[in-house]
C-alpha positions in Angstrom: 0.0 0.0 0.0 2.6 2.5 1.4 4.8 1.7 -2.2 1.5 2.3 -4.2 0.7 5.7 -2.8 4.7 6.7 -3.0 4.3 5.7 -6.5 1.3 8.1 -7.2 3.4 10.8 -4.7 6.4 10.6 -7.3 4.6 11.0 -10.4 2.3 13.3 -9.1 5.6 15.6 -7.8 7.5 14.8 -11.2 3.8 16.1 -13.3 4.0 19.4 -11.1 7.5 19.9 -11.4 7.0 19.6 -15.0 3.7 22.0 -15.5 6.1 24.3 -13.9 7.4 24.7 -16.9 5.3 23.9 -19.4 1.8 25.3 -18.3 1.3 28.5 -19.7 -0.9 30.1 -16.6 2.4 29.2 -14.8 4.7 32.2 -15.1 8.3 31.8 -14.2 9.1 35.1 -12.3 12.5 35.4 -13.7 11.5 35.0 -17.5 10.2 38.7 -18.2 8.4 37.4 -21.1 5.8 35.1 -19.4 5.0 38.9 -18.2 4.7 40.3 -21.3 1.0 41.0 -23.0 1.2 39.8 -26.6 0.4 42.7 -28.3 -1.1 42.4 -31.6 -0.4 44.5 -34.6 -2.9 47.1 -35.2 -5.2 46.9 -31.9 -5.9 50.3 -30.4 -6.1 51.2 -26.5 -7.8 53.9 -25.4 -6.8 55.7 -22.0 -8.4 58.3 -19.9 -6.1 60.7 -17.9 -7.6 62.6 -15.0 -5.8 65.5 -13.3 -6.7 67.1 -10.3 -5.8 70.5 -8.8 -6.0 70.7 -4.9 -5.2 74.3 -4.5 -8.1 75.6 -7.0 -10.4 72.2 -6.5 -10.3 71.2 -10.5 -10.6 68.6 -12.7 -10.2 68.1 -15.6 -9.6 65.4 -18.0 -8.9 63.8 -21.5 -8.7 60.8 -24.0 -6.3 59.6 -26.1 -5.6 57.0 -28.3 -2.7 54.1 -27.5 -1.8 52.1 -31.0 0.8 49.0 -31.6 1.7 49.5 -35.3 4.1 47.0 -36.3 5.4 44.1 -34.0 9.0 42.6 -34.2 10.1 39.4 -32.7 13.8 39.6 -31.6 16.1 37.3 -30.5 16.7 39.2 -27.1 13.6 41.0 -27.2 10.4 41.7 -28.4 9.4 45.7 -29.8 5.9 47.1 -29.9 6.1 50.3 -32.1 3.8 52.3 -30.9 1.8 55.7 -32.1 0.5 57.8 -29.4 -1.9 59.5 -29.9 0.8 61.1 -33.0 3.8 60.4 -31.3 6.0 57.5 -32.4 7.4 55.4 -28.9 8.1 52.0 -28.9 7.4 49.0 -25.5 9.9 46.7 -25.3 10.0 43.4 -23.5 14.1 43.0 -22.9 15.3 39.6 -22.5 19.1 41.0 -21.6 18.2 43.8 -19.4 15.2 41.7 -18.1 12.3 44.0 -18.0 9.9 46.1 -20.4 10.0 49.6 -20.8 8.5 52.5 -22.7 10.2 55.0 -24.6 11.3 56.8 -27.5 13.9 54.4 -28.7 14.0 50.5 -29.1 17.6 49.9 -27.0 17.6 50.6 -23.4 19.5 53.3 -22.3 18.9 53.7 -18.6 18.1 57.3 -18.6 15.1 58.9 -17.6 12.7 58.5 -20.9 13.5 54.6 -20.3 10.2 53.9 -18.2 10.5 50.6 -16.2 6.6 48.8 -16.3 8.3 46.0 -14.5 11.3 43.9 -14.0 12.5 40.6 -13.1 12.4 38.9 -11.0 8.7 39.5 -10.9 8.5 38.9 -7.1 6.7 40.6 -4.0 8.8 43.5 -3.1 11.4 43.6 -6.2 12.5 46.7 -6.9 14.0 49.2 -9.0 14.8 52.6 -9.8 12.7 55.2 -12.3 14.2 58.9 -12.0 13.9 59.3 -8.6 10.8 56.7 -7.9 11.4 53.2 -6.1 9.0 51.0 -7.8 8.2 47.6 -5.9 6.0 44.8 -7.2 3.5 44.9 -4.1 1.3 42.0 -5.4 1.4 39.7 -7.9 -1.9 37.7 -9.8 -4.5 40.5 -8.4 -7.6 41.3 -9.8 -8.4 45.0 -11.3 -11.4 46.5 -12.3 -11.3 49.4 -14.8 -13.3 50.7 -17.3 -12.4 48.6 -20.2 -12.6 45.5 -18.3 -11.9 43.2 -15.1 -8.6 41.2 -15.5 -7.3 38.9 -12.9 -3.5 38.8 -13.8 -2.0 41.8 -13.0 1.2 42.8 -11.3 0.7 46.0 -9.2 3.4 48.2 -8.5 4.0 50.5 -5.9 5.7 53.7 -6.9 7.3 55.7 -4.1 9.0 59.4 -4.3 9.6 62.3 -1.6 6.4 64.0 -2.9 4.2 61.8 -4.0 3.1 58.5 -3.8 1.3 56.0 -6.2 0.1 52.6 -7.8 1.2 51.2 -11.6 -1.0 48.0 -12.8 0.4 46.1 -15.5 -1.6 43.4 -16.8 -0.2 40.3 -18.7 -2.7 40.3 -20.9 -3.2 43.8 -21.9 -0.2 45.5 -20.4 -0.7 49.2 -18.8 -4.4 49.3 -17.6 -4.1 51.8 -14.6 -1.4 54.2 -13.0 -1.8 56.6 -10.5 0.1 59.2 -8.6 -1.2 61.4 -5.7 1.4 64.4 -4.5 1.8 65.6 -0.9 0.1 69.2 -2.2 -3.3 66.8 -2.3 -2.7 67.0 -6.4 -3.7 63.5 -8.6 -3.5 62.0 -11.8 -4.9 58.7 -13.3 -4.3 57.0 -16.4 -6.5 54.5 -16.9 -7.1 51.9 -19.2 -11.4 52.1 -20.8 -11.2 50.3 -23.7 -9.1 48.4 -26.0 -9.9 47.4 -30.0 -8.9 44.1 -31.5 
């Protein structure tokens, strides 16, 4: 009896070892690109930024447009170019550096146009540096409701500076849905994701 069920124990342990691996809901967090979305050539995401003004008690806000023009499949990386709303910027997901950024060039420079979405290892309280930000995966696999949607894989980030404070969710399938940043002054802005064209 006890060799039957270490039997069934070994193959069930060898089975999990191995859907480790070869699941694809099973996300190694040192492999940036089991983080990555997939983007698709020609799909559009639309955004919503909010701003708010303590000192005169105003809002105001606006919509633009968010769209993945051509796709390239590199050997050490994988570049989104990007128009928007007019503006050429390309997302990379970097295999060498080990992370994904936005900016206006497809090499990572480490300078401030560089933004860091997220970087390996994709683990509670990794962090890393953005101008002057520490940004720190705060949870991993949480669910987020925004306009466009409800989606149950994303990473959320905490971003943490001097004067101001804030919250980056990155989803794995759809990438940036929601970022905001609240200043000490009581000042806020959101971006966030309300819906997406495929």
């Amino acid at each position: 009896m006890f060799k039957k069920i270490s039997s069934v124990g070994i193959i069930l342990l060898f089975l999990f070892s191995l859907s480790c691996s070869l699941l694809p809901w099973v996300k190694d967090p040192n492999n940036i690109y089991d983080w990555s979305s997939g983007f698709k050539e020609d799909v559009t995401y639309y955004y919503k930024v909010t701003t708010y003004i303590s000192a005169i008690n105003y809002t105001t806000s606006y919509n633009y447009q968010w769209k993945i023009v051509d796709v390239t499949d590199k050997t050490d990386k994988k570049v989104y170019n990007i128009n928007d709303d007019g503006q050429t910027r390309f997302l990379v997901v970097d295999k060498d550096e080990n992370l994904i950024f936005y900016g206006k060039d497809e090499y990572f420079s480490g300078f401030s146009e560089d933004e860091v979405l997220l970087e390996a290892p994709v683990t509670i309280d990794n962090s890393w540096i953005y101008k002057s930000e520490t940004r720190k995966v705060s949870s991993i696999d949480t669910t987020a409701e925004v306009t466009a949607g409800t989606y149950s894989d994303v990473v959320k980030v905490k971003i943490i500076e001097d004067d101001y404070y804030g919250y980056l969710y990155w989803s794995v399938s759809k990438g940036l849905i929601y970022k905001y940043i609240e200043y000490t002054n009581g000042n806020y802005t959101k971006l966030e994701l309300i819906d997406v064209n495929e």
